[in-house]
ROTOR-923723 format. One line per 4 residues: number of its first residue (from 0); for each residue x, y, z of C-alpha. Coordinates in nm, 2 decimals. Example, Ala and Ser with C-alpha at 12.3 -4.5 7.8 and 13.67 -1.06 7.14 Angstrom:
BEGIN
0 = 1.23 -0.45 0.78  1.37 -0.11 0.71
end
This chain:
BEGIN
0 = 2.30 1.94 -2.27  2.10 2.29 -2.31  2.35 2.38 -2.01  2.66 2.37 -2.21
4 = 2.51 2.47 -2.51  2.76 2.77 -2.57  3.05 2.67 -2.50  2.96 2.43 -2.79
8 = 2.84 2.69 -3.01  3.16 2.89 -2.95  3.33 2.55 -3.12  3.20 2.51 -3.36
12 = 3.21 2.92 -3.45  3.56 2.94 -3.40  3.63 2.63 -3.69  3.59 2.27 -3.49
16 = 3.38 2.00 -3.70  3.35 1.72 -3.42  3.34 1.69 -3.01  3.32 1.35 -2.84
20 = 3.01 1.36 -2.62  2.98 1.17 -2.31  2.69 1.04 -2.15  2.57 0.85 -1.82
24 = 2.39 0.52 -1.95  2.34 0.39 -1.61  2.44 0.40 -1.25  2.42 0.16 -0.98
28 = 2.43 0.23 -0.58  2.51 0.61 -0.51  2.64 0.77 -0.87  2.71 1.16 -0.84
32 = 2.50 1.21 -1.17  2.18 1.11 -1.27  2.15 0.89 -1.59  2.13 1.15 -1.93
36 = 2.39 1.38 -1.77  2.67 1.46 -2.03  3.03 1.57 -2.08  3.15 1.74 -2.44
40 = 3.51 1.68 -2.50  3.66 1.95 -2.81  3.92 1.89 -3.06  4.16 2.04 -2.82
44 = 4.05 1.86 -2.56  3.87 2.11 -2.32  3.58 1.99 -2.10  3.25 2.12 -2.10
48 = 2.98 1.97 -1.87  3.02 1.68 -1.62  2.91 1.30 -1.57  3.03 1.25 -1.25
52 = 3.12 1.54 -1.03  3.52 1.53 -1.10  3.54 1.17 -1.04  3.59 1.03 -1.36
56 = 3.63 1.31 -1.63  3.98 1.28 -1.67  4.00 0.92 -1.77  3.66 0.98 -1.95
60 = 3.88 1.25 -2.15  4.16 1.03 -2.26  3.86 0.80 -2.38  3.70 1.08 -2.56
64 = 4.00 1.19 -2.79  4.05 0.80 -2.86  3.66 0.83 -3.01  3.72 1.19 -3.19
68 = 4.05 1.02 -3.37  3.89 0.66 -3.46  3.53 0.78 -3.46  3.39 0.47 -3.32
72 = 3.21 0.46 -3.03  3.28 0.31 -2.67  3.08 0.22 -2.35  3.27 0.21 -2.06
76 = 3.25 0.15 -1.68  3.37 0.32 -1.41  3.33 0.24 -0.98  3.46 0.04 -0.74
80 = 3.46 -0.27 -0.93  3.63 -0.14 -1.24  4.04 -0.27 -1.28  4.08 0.12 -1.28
84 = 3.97 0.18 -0.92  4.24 0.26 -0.75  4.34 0.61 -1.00  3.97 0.69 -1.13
88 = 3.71 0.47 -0.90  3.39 0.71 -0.77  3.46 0.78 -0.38  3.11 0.76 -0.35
92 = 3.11 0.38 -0.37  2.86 0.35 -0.68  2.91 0.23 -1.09  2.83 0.45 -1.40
96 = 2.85 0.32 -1.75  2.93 0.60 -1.98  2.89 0.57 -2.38  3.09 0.79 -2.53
100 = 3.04 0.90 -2.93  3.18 1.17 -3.19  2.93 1.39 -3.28  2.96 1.67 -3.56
104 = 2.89 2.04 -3.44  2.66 2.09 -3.72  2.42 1.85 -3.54  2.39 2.14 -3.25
108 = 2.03 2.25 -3.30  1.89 1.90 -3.35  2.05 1.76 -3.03  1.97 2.11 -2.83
112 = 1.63 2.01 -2.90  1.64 1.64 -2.83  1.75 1.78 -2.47  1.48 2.01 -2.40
116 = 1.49 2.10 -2.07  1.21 2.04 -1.79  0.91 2.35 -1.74  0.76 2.48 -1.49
120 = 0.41 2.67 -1.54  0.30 2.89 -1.24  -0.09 3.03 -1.22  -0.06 3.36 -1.00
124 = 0.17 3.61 -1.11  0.24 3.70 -0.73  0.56 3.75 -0.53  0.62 3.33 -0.47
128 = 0.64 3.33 -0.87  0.93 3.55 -0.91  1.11 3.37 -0.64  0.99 3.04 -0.79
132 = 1.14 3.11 -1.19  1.44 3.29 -0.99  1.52 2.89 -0.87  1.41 2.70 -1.19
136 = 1.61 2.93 -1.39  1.94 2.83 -1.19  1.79 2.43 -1.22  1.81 2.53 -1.64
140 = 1.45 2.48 -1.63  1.24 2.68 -1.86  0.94 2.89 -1.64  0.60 3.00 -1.76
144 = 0.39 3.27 -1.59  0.01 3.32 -1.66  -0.22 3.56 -1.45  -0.55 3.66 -1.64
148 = -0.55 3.98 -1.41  -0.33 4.21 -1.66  -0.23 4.44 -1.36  -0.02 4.13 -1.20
152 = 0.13 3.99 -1.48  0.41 4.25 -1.55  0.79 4.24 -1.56  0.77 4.49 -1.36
156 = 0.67 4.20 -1.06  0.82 3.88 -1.29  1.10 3.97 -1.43  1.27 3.60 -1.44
160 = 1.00 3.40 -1.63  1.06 3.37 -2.00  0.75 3.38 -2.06  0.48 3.60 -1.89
164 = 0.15 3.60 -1.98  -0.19 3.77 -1.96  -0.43 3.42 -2.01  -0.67 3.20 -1.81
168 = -0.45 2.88 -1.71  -0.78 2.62 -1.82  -0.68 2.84 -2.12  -0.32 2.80 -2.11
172 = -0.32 2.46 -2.06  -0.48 2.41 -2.33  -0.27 2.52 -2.58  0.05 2.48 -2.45
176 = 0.23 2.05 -2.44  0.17 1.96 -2.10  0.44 1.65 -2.07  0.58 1.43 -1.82
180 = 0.86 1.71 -1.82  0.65 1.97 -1.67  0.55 2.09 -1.38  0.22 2.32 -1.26
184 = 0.21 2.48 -0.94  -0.10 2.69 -0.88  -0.10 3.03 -0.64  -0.43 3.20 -0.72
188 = -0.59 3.17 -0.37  -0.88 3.22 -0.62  -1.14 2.98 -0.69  -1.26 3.08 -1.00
192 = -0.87 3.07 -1.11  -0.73 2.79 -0.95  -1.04 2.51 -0.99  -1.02 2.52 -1.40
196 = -0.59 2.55 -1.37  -0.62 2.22 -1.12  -0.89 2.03 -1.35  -0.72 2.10 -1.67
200 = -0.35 2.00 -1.47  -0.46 1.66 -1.33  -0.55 1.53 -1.65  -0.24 1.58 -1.83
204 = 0.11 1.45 -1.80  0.24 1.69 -1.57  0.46 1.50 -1.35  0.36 1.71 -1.07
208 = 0.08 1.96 -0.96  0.09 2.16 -0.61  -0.16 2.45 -0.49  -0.03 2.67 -0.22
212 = -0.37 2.72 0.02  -0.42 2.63 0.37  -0.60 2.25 0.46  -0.94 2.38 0.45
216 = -0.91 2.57 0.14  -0.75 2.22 -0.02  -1.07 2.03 0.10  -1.26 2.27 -0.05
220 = -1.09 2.26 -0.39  -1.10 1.89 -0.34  -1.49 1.88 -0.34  -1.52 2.12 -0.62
224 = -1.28 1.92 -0.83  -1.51 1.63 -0.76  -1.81 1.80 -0.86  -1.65 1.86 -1.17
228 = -1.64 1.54 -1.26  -1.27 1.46 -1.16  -1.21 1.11 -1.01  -1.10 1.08 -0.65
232 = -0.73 0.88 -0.82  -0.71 1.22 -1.01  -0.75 1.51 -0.76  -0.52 1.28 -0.52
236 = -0.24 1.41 -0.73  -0.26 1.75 -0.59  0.02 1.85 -0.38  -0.16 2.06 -0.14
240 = -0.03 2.25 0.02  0.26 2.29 -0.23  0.65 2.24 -0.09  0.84 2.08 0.19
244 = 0.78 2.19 0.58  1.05 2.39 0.65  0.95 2.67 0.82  0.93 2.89 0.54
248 = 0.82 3.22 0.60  0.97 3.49 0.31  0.85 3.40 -0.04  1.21 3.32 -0.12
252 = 1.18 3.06 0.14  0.83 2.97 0.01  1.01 2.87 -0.31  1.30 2.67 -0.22
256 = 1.01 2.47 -0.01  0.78 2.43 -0.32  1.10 2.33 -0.56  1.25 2.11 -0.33
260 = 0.93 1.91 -0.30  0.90 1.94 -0.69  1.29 1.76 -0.73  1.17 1.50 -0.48
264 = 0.88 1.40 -0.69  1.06 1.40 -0.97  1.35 1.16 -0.85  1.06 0.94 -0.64
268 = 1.19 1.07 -0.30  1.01 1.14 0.02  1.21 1.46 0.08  1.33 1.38 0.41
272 = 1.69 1.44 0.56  1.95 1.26 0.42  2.07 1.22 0.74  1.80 1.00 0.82
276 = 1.84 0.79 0.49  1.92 0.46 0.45  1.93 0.43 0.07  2.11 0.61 -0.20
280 = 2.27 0.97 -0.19  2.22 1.04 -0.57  1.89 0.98 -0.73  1.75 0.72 -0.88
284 = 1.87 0.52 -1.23  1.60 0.64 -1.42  1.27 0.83 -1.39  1.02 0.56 -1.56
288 = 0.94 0.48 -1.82  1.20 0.75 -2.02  1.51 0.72 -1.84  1.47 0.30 -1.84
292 = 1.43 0.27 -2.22  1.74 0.48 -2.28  1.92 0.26 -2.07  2.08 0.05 -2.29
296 = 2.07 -0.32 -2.12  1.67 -0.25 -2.09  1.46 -0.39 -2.36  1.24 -0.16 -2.52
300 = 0.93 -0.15 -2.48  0.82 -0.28 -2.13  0.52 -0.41 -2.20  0.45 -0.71 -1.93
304 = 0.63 -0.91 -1.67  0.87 -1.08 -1.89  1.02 -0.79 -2.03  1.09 -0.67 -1.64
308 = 1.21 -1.02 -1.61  1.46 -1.01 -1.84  1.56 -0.65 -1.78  1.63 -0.75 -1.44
312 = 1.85 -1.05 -1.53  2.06 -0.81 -1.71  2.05 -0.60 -1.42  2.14 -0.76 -1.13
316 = 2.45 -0.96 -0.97  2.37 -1.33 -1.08  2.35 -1.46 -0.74  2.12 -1.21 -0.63
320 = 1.92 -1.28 -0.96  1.95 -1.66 -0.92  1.78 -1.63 -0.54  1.55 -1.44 -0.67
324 = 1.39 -1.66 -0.96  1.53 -1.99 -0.80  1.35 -2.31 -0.59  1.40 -2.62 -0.43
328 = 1.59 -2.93 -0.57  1.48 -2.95 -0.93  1.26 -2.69 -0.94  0.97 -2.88 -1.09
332 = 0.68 -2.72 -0.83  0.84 -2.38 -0.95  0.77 -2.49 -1.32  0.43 -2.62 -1.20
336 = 0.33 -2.30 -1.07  0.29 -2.14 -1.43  0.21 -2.47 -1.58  -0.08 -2.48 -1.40
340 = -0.22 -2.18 -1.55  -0.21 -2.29 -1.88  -0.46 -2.61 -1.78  -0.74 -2.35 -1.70
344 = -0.92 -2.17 -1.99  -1.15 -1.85 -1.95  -1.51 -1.87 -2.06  -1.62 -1.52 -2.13
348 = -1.98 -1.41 -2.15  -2.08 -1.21 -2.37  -2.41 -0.92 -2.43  -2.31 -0.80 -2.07
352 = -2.29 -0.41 -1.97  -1.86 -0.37 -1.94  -1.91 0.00 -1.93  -1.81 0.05 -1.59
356 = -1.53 -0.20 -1.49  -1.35 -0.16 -1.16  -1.06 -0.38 -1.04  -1.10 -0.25 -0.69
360 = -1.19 -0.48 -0.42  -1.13 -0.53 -0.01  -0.98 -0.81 0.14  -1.00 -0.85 0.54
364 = -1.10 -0.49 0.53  -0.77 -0.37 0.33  -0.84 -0.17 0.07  -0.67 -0.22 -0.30
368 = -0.72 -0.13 -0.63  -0.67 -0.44 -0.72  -0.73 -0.76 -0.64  -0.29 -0.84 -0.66
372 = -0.10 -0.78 -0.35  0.25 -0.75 -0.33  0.40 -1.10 -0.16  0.71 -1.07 0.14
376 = 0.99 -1.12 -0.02  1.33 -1.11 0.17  1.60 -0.91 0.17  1.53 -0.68 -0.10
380 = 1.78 -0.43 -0.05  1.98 -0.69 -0.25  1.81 -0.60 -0.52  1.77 -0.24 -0.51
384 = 1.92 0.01 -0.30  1.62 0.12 -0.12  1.45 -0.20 -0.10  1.15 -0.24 0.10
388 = 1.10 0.10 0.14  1.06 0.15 -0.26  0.89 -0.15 -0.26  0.60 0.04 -0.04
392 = 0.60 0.37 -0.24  0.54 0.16 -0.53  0.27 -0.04 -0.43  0.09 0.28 -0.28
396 = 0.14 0.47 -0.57  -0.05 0.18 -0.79  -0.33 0.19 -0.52  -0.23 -0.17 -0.35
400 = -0.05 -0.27 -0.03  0.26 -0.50 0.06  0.30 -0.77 0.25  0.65 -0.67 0.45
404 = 0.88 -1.00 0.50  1.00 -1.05 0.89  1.34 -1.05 0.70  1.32 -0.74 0.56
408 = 1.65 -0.48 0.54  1.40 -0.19 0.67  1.22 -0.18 0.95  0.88 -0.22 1.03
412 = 0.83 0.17 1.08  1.09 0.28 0.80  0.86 0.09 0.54  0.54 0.26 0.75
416 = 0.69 0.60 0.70  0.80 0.55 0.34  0.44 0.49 0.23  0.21 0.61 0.52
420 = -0.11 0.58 0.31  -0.01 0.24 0.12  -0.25 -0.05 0.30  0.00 -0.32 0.46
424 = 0.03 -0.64 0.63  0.29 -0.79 0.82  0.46 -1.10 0.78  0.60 -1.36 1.06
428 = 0.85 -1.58 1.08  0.79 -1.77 1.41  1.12 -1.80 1.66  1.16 -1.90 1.93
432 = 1.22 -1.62 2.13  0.84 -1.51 2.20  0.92 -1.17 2.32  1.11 -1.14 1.98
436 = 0.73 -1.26 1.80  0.57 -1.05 2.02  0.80 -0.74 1.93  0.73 -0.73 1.57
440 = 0.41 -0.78 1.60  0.32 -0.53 1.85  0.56 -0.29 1.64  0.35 -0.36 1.34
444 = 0.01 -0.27 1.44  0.15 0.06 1.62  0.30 0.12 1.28  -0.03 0.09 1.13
448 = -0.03 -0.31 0.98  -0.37 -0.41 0.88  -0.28 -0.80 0.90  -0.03 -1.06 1.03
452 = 0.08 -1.30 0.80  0.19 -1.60 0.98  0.41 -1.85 0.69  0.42 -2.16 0.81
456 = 0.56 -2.41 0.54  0.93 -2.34 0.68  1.02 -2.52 0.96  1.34 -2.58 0.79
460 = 1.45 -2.39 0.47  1.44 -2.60 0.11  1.76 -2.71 -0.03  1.78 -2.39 -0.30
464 = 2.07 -2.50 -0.52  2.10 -2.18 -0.73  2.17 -2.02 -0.39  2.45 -2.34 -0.29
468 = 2.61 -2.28 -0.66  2.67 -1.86 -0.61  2.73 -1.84 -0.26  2.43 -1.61 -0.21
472 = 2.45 -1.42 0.07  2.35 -1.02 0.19  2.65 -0.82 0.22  2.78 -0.77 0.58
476 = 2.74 -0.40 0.56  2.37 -0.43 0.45  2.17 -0.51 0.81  1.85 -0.75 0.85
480 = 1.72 -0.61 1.15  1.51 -0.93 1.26  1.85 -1.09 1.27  2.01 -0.78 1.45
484 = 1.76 -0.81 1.69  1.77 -1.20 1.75  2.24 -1.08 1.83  2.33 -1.24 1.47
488 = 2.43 -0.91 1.33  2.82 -0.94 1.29  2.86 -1.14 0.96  2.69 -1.15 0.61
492 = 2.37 -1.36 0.60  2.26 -1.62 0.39  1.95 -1.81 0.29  2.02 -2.07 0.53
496 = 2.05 -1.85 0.82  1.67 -1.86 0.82  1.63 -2.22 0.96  1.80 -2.14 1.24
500 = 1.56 -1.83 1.35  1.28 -2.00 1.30  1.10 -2.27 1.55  1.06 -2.56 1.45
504 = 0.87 -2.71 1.71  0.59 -2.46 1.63  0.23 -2.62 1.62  -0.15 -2.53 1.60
508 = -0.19 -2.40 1.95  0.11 -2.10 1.84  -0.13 -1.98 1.67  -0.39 -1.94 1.92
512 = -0.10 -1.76 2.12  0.01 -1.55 1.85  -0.43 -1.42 1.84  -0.39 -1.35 2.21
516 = -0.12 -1.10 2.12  -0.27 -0.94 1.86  -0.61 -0.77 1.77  -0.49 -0.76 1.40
520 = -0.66 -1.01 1.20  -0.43 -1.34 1.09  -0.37 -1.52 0.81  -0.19 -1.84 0.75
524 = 0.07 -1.86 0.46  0.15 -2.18 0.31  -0.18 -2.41 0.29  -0.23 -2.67 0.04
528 = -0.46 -2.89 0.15  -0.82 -2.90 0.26  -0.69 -3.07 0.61  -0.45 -2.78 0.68
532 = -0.69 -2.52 0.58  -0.97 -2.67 0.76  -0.74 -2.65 1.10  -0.61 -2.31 1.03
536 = -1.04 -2.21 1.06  -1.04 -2.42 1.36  -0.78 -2.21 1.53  -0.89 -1.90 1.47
540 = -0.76 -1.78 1.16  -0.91 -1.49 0.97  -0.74 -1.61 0.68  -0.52 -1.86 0.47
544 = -0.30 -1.79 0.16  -0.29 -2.14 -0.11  0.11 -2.12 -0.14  0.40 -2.31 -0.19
548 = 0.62 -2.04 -0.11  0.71 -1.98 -0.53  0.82 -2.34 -0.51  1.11 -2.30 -0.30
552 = 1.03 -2.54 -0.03  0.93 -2.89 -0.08  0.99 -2.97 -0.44  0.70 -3.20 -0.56
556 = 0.40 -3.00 -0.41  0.12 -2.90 -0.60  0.11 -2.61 -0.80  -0.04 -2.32 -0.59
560 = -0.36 -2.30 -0.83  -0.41 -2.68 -0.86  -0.44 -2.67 -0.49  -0.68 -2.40 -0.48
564 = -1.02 -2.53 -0.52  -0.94 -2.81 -0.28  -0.91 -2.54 -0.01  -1.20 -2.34 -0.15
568 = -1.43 -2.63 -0.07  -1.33 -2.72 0.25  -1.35 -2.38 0.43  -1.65 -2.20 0.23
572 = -1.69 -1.90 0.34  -1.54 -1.96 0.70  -1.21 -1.77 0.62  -1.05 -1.55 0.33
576 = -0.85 -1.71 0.11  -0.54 -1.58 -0.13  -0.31 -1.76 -0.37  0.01 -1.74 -0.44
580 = 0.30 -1.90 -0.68  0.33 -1.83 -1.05  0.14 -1.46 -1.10  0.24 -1.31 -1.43
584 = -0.06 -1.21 -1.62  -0.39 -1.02 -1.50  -0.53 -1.32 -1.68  -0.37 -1.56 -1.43
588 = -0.52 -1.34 -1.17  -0.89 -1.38 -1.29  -0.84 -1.77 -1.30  -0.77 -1.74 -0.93
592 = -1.06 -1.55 -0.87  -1.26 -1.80 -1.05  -1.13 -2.05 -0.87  -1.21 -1.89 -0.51
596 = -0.91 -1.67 -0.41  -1.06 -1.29 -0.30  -0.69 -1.16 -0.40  -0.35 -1.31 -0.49
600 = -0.01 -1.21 -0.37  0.29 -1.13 -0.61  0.63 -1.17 -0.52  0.89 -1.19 -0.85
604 = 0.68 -0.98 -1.05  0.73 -0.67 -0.85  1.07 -0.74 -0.75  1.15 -0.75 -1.10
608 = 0.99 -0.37 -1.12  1.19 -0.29 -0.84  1.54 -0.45 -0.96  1.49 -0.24 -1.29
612 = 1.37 0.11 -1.19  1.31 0.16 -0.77  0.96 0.24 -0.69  0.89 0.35 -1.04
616 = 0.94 0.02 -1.16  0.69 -0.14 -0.88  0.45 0.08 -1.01  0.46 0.02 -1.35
620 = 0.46 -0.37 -1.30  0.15 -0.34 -1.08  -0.03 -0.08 -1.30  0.07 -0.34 -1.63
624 = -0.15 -0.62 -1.39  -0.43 -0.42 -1.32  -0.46 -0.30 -1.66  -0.44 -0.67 -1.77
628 = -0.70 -0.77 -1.49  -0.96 -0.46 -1.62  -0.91 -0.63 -1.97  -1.00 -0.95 -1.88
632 = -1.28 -0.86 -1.68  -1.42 -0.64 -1.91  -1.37 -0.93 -2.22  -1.53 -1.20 -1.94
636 = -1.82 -1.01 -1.90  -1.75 -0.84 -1.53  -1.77 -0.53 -1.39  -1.53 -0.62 -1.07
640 = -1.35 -0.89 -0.92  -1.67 -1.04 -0.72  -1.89 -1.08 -1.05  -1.56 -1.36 -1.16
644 = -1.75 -1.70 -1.04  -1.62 -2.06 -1.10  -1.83 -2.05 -1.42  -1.60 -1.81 -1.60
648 = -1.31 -2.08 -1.60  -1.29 -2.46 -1.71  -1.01 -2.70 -1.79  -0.83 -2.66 -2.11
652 = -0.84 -3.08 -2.14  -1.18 -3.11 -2.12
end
């Protein structure tokens, strides 16, 4: 808005009352403008500003002086499945809804300011600073310099900041609105500088924070940060050393590095070459949680699961939204599996020190802030653009791992790279090609897998009628590289194709095999009784995970948690043991714990986060759990997940 600003000003000065303003309410696959961007339309019908690149404006124009003459307002859609593809579809194959609206010229100051533009703050007036405001100025970003060391800070060496200043950044900071909006970037190379700028920065909402400084000199701020009370989740945020390898040498360089890493924060990118990418050109929908709640088919607020729930409904194609929250046959086990919670009750204690809660715990040796792990889910490119690979930065970036689905559409070492810190487990579908099994599974603990996941409650795939009723099926164009691999690439795949790529004839022994294979420990998907579980012990396994695969196999099977205990008793402490099936409250989380599971998988709840806003979405999801798990700890009377004993729960019937 703030960058066509004049040439509305020089409208309204010359006589005009109204314009029609256009703006980008949504996109879907690769959209040439990010959500918020706006087109003006004037009285006389000249264009200022842009929502698609070209693509559209015209037709957006003759919709515009239909709004300036009628003055109500319209929402329209333009892409490849519009009726007007042919003339005005977007060549880059993606969807934008645009609302359109008249809008008096008088308003100008009020919506100026409603569209204030992003900020970068720079510590250090050196040479990098001047390059860096040179770049945010032609981004329309608003730049602020601040060097206590008066003999620096003059226009004389920054001449493109608007604002230079003679201040201590703790200082700075202080005063100035620090917002999700802005970013700090730090090039002091001084401690007594750059410490206070960095422990001030990583406590506000700056959405990001880079130092410049070699690897030792970011260890050693690291350990000073910590020493001034900063947690080790909050100096993590650091960008250190600030920008994007590429070679740069001249502080001109230096800055397109540090700016480019800045925009790939911002949009939830990893900054690599688009070349190389397999998802969207164009940034992401929205940058959560802002962009989301301005979209308007997004309920506002997003407060828990069911809100993503039912943003993602209104999201996604209905088949892809019906094989996502379908089962088997009459879906009574799916029912079951949130039914079930309701039949337990928590029994808090009280007069117990809550001062310190943590939701941390480890599992097998994986590492998560939280005792939730995201579940495998298939194909999840179906339901956003980057799938799997979002998925990952998600969960990493809400301090948990992912469980990543043989029938992914990334592969194993795409999803590795995406998130290389995020912990993460691997899970098989048996077939019977072995040197296929042995593959993937080699692959994944080269890649850096901390776990197999063996399922083994599919020897045949459940008759999913929500999937017969659509005609569910990935695209043809969008590859499942297990299926690639085992030559069933050429056609679109369904559901169903899973049956065939998986053996059937698969028994105990397998998974001694699969151990000889493997160093990574294994768990054992799909348990529900204390039989199974006490076989799966017998064979080796480190671990077994209570599911009924979310009630999409064998309709009639007990609800995940109903089966729990069973299992609980009959292996003690022989193996580890997760649930799954049902998960949409930290408070259904604690009742697992009570009832034995060291950690639960999640499957629809983060998909949901993903179908609604990428890896931002995940995130959020995951971080709404955990903060719904430290609640109920803390109101149970526990400082972590292992104080949570089978006294903390009882039946709501008894």
């Amino acid at each position: 808005m703030r960058e066509i600003l004049d040439q509305l000003i020089r409208w309204r000065d010359r006589g005009d009352e109204h314009m029609a303003l256009a703006t980008v309410l949504a996109t879907r696959r690769s959209a040439p403008r990010p959500v918020g961007s706006k087109l003006a339309v004037s009285e006389r019908g000249e264009l200022a500003g842009s929502v698609s690149g070209g693509c559209v404006e015209s037709e957006v124009a003759v919709a515009a002086r239909d709004v300036l003459a009628a003055g109500e307002p319209q929402v329209l859609t333009y892409g490849i499945t519009d009726e007007q593809a042919g003339s005005v579809g977007l060549p880059c194959g993606g969807e934008i809804d645009v609302g359109i609206e008249r809008v008096a010229l008088s308003d100008l100051e009020r919506l100026a300011e409603a569209s204030a533009p992003n900020r970068l703050v720079v510590f250090g007036a050196v040479d990098i600073a001047e390059a860096l405001c040179r770049g945010a100025k032609e981004l329309g970003w608003d730049t602020v310099v601040a060097d206590p060391r008066a003999t620096f800070a003059t226009r004389e060496r920054i001449a493109a900041a608007d604002e230079l200043l003679v201040e201590w950044p703790d200082e700075l900071l202080e005063r100035i609105e620090v917002d999700e909006k802005t970013a700090v970037v730090v090039l002091t190379h001084e401690e007594r500088f750059d410490v206070p700028a960095l422990a001030r920065a990583l406590r506000s909402d700056a959405f990001y924070v880079g130092a410049i400084g070699s690897r030792r000199a970011q260890e050693r701020r690291r350990g000073l940060l910590l020493e001034e009370g900063l947690t080790e989740e909050e100096v993590d945020r650091i960008s250190g050393p600030t920008g994007l390898d590429v070679g740069a040498e001249t502080p001109a360089e230096t800055a397109v590095s540090i700016l480019a890493e800045i925009l790939a924060v911002r949009a939830g990118r990893s900054g690599g070459r688009l070349r190389n990418a397999s998802g969207r050109i164009h940034a992401e929908v929205c940058a959560f949680p802002r962009r989301l709640q301005e979209d308007r088919r997004v309920p506002e607020p997003l407060l828990n699961v069911d809100d993503y729930a039912r943003a993602a409904e209104a999201r996604l194609d209905p088949g892809v939204f019906g094989y996502v929250v379908g089962g088997a046959d009459d879906e009574w086990t799916l029912r079951e599996n949130r039914a079930a919670f309701q039949r337990w009750i928590l029994r808090p204690r009280m007069l117990v020190d809550v001062s310190r809660v943590t939701t941390a715990t480890t599992v097998l040796g994986t590492e998560s802030s939280m005792p939730v792990f995201v579940a495998p889910t298939a194909f999840q490119r179906t339901v956003h653009p980057e799938g799997e690979v979002a998925m990952a930065r998600g969960a990493a970036a809400a301090g948990t791992g992912l469980c990543l689905s043989t029938f992914a559409t990334a592969t194993i070492e795409e999803v590795a790279e995406a998130a290389p810190e995020a912990p993460r487990w691997f899970q098989l579908y048996w077939s019977s090609d072995r040197g296929f099994v042995r593959d993937v599974v080699e692959r994944a603990e080269a890649s850096g897998y901390g776990a197999v996941v063996a399922t083994v409650d599919l020897p045949c795939l459940g008759r999913r009628e929500r999937d017969l009723q659509t005609g569910f099926a990935v695209p043809e164009g969008l590859p499942v590289p297990a299926f690639v691999a085992l030559a069933e690439a050429s056609r679109a795949v369904s559901p169903e194709d899973i049956s065939w790529a998986v053996d059937d004839t698969l028994t105990w022994q397998d998974l001694e095999w699969l151990r000889s294979v493997s160093s990574l420990p294994t768990l054992v998907k799909g348990i529900l009784t204390a039989e199974d579980a006490l076989l799966a012990a017998e064979a080796g396994a480190d671990g077994v995970v209570v599911s009924n695969h979310g009630g999409r196999q064998l309709d009639g099977v007990a609800a995940a948690l109903d089966a729990l205990p069973e299992v609980v008793e009959a292996v003690g402490d022989r193996v580890a043991v997760l649930m799954d099936g049902g998960i949409r409250r930290g408070t259904d989380v604690v009742k697992a714990l009570a009832l034995g599971a060291q950690a639960v998988l999640a499957g629809r709840a983060p998909l949901w986060g993903l179908a609604v806003g990428g890896a931002d979405g995940v995130q959020h999801v995951l971080e709404l759990l955990r903060g719904e798990i430290e609640l109920a700890l803390a109101l149970c009377g526990c400082a972590s997940p292992a104080d949570v004993t089978r006294k903390h729960v009882g039946l709501a019937s008894a």
